[in-house]
C-alpha positions as CSV (number, residue, x, y, z in Angstrom):
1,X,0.0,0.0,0.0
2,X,1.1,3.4,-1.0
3,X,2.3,5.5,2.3
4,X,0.8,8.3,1.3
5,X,0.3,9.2,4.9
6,X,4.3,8.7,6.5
7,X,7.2,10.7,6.4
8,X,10.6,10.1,6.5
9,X,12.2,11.6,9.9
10,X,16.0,11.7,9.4
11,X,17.3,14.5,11.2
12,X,21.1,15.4,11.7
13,X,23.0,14.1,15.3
14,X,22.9,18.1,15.9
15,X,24.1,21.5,15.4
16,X,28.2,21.1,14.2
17,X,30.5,24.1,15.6
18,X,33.5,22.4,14.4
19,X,34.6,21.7,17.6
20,X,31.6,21.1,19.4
21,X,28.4,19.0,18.1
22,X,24.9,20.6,19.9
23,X,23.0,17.7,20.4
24,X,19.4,18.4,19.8
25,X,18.0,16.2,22.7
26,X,20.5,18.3,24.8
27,X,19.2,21.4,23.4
28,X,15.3,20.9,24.4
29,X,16.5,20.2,28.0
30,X,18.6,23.7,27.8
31,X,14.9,25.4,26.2
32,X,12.8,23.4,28.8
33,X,14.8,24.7,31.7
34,X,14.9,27.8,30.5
35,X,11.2,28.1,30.4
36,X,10.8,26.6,33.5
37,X,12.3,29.2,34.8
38,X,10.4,32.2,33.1
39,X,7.2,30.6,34.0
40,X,8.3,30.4,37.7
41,X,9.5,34.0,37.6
42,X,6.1,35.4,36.9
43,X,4.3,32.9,39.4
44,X,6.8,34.4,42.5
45,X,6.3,37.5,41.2
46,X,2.8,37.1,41.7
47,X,3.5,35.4,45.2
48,X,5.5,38.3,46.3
49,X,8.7,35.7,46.5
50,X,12.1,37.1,46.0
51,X,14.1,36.3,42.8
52,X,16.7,34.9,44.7
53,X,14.8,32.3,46.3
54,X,13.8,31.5,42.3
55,X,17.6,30.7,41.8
56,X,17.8,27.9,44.7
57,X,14.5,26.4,42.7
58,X,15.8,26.4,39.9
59,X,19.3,24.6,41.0
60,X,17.2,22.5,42.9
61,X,14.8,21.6,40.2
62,X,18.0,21.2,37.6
63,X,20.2,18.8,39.8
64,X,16.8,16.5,41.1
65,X,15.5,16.5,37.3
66,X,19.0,14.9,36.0
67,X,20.2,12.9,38.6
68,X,16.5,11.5,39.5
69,X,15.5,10.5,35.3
70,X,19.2,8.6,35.2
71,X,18.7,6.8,38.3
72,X,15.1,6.0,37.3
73,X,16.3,4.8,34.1
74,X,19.0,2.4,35.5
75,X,16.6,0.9,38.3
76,X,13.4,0.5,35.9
77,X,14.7,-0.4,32.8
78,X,18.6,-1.3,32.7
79,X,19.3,-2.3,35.9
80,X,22.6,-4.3,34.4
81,X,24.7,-1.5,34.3
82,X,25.4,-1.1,37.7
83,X,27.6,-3.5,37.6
84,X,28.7,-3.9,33.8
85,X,29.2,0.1,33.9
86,X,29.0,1.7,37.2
87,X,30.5,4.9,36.4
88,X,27.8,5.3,33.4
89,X,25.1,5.3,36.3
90,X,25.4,8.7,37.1
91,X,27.9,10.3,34.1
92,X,27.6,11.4,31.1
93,X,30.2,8.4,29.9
94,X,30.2,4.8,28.7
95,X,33.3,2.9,29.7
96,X,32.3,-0.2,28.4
97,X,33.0,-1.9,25.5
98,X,35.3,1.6,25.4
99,X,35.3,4.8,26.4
100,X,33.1,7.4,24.6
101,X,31.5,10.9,25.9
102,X,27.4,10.0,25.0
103,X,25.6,13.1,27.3
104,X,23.1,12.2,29.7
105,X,21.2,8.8,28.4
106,X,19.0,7.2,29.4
107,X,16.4,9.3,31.3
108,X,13.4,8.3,32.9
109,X,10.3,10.6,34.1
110,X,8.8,8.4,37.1
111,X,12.7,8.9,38.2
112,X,12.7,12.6,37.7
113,X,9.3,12.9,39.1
114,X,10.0,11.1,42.7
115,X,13.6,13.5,42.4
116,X,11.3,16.5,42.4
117,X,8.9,15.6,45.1
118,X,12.1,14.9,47.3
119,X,14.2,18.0,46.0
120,X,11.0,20.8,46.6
121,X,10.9,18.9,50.3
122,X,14.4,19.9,51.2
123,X,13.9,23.6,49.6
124,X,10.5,24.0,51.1
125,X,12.4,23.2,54.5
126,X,15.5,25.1,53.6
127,X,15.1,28.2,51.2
128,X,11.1,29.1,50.5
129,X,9.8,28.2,54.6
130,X,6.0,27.0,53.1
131,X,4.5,23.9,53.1
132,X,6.5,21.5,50.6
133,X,2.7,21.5,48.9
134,X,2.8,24.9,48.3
135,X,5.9,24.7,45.8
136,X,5.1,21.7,44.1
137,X,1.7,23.2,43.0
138,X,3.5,25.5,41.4
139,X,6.6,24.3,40.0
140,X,4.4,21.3,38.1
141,X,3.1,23.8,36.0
142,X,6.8,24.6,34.7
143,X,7.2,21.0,34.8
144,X,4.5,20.0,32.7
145,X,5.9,22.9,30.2
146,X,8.9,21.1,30.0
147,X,8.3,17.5,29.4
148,X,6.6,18.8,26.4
149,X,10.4,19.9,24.8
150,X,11.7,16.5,26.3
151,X,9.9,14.4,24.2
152,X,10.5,16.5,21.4
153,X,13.7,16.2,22.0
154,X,12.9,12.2,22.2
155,X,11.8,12.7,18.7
156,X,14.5,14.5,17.4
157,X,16.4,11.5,18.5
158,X,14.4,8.5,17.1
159,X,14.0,7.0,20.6
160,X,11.2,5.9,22.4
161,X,9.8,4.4,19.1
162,X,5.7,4.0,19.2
163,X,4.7,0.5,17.6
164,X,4.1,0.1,14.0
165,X,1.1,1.6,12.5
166,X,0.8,-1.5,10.5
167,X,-0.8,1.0,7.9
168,X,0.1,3.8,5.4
169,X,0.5,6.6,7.9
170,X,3.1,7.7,10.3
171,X,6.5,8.3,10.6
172,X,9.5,6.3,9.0
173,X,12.5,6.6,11.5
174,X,15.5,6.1,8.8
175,X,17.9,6.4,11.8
176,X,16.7,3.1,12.8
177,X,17.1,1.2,9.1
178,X,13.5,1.1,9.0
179,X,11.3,1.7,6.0
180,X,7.7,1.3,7.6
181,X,6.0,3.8,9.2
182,X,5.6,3.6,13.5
183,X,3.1,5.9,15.3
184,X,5.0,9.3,16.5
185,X,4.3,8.2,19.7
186,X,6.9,11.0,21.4
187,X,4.8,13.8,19.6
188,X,1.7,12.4,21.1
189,X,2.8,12.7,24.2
190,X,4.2,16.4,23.6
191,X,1.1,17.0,22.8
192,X,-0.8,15.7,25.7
193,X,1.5,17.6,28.0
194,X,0.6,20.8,26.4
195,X,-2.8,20.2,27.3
196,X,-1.5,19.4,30.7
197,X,0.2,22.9,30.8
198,X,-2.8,24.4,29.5
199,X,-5.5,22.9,32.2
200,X,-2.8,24.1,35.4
201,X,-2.0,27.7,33.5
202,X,-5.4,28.4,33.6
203,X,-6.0,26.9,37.3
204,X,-3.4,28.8,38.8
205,X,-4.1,31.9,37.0
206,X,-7.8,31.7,36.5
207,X,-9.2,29.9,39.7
208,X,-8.6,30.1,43.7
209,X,-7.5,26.3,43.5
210,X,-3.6,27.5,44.1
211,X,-5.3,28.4,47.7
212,X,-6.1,24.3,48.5
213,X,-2.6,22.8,49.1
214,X,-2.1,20.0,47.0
215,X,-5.0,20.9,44.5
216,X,-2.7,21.9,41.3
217,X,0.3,19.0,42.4
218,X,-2.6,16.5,42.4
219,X,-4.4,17.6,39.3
220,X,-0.7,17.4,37.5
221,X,-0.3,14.0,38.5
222,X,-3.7,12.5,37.2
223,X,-3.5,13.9,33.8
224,X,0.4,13.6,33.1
225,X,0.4,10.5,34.3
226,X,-3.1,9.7,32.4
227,X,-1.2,11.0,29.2
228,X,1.7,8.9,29.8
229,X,-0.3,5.7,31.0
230,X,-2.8,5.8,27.4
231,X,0.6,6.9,25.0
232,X,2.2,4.0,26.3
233,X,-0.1,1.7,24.6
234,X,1.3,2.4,21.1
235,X,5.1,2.2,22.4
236,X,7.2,-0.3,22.0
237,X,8.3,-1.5,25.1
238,X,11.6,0.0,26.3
239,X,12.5,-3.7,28.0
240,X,12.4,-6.4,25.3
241,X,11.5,-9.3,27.6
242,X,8.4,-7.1,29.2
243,X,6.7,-7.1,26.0
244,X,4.4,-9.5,26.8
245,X,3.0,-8.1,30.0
246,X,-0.6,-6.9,30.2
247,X,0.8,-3.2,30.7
248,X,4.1,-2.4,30.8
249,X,6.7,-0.9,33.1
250,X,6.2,2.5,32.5
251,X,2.3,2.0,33.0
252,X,2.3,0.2,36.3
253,X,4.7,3.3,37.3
254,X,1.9,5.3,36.2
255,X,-0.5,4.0,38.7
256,X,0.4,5.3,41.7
257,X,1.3,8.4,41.0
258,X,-2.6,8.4,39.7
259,X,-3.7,7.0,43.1
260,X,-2.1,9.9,44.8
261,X,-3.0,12.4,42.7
262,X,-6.9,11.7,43.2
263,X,-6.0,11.4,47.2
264,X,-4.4,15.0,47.1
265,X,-7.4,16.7,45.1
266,X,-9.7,15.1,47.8
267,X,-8.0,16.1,50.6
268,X,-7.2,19.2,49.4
269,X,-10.7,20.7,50.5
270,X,-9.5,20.8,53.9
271,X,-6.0,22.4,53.4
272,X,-6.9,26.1,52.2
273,X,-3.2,28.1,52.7
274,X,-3.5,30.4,54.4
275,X,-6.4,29.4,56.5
276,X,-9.6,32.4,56.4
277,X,-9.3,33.3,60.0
């Protein structure tokens, strides 16, 4: 059948400055940070916090994201290389079969996410003084901004393939020596996290929900994790001998993260910061 419907996606490694190659997937973190931290300028701004409590966050927020998706990656998915590779865990090397300079690899969000949560407990406690709640319904919304540029980025790099279409549309990933079109599954994510970005932009802004601690952080982690959960269904699976199961790993990650989320909206009804005298 004619693919009338597919496109070829074969995109350079990245940017070439003679001495230095950009990579792409590099770049969206540098653009997902750095809008991360625009978004959370005008939120403290609104909350009357200082800009230099905005610079902890974001070193906070930078450190927890890396370390925590690496982490996540090596104990959900390749377990192996802590002792094939241990210095690969948490660098951006390979030493094994040789030595080569790859960038941070290997990321994974359910990592990232329990990083966060623990990262905006210590500043909570250390920098901002508020309830760890109080920050974490607000830095999800720069959060949910910038998984949409990480799985761009994913794209870009022909990783985190969806399953073939089995039809004449979608996207032909010639980096992979492929010549049948898969389902973009990265973009469909992207684009469920702008609608995620959209629902908590207008919340925050449009609403007195940022009033009811854990409202936003709770809301944020049903529909992200909804997104993630029904994208996951047209991925291949990331672990070759969890193909078979009924959902895979990144779905039963999903799950609880879900679970809490609908526990923080309930409860949220009786945490209104600060209390109406």
């Amino acid at each position: 059948m004619t693919q009338f419907l597919a496109f070829t996606w074969d995109p350079s490694q990245g940017i070439d400055l003679g001495f230095f190659v950009i990579r792409y997937y590099s770049l969206m973190f540098v653009v997902a940070f750095t809008l991360g931290w625009f978004i959370m300028k005008r939120i403290f701004k609104n909350e009357n916090i200082s800009e230099e409590k905005l610079d902890s966050l974001f070193i906070y927020t930078v450190i927890a994201t890396l370390l925590g998706a690496r982490l996540g990656h090596v104990i959900f998915y390749q377990t192996e290389l802590i002792w094939q590779d241990p210095l690969s865990v948490l660098l951006p090397i390979r030493t094994v079969p040789e030595f080569e300079f790859t960038g941070f690899q290997g990321l994974a969000s359910h990592g990232a996410a329990i990083a966060i949560i623990i990262a905006m407990f210590m500043y909570s406690k250390k920098v901002i003084k508020k309830p760890v709640l109080w920050i974490l319904d607000r830095v999800v919304i720069a959060v949910a901004c910038g998984g949409i540029f990480v799985r761009i980025g994913n794209f870009i790099n022909s990783e985190i393939i969806g399953k073939p279409t089995n039809g004449d549309f979608g996207v032909i990933f010639k980096q992979l020596g492929e010549t049948f079109p898969r389902h973009p599954a990265q973009l469909y994510e992207a684009g469920g996290y702008i609608l995620v970005f959209l629902i908590l932009w207008f919340i925050y802004w449009k609403t007195d929900k940022r009033k009811y601690l854990g409202y936003i952080f709770g809301l944020f982690l049903i529909l992200l994790w909804t997104v993630r959960f029904l994208v996951e269904f047209v991925k291949e699976a990331q672990v070759e001998n969890r193909a078979e199961w009924a959902l895979n790993t990144g779905q039963w990650l999903s799950i609880p993260f879900i679970l809490i989320g609908i526990y923080l909206m309930v409860q949220s009804a009786k945490r209104r910061y600060p209390k109406e005298a």
